[in-house]
C-alpha positions in Angstrom: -84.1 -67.7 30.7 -81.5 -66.7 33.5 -81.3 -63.4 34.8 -78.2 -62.2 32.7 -80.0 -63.3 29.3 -83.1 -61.3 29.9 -80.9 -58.6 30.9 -78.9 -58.9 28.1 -82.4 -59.2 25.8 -84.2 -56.1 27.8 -80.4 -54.2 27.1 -80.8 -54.9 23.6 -84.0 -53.8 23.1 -83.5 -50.9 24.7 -81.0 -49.5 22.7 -82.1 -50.4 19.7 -85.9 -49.9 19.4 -86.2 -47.7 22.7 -83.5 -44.8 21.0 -85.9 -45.2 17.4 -88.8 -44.4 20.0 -87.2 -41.6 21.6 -86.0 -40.3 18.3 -89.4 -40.5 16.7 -91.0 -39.1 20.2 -88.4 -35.9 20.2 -89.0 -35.4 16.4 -92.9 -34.8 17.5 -92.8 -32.7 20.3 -90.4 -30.7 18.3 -92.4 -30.6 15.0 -96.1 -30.0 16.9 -95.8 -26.2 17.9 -95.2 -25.7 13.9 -97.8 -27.6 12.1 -100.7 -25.3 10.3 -103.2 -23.9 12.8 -101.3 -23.6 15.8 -100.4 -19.7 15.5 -103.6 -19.0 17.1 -102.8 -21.2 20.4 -99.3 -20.4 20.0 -99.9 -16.8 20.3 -102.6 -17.5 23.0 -100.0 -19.2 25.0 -97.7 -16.6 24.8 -99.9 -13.7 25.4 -102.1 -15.6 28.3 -99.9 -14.3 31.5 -101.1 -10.6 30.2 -104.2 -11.1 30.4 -105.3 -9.9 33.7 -102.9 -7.2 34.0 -104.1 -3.6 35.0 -101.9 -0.6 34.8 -104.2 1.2 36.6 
């Protein structure tokens, strides 16, 4: 294989199977803060900076 067809094959699979990936990867991170059970860390997380605050 010369340089310009593996190029050429890398190119290829990068755009087709390497945007599915990203797709499927961005479709996941998206979905996981909203599957069932994650309220509690979700609210954990948001809460957390308040935590050791005094208004003393």
């Amino acid at each position: 294989m010369t340089a310009t067809q593996t190029y050429d094959a890398l190119r290829h699979l990068a755009d087709s199977w390497g945007l599915v990936a990203m797709g499927v990867f961005f479709t996941l991170f998206v979905a996981w803060p909203f599957r069932p059970g994650a309220s509690n860390r979700n609210q954990a997380a948001a809460t957390s900076i308040f935590e050791d605050d005094d208004d003393d």
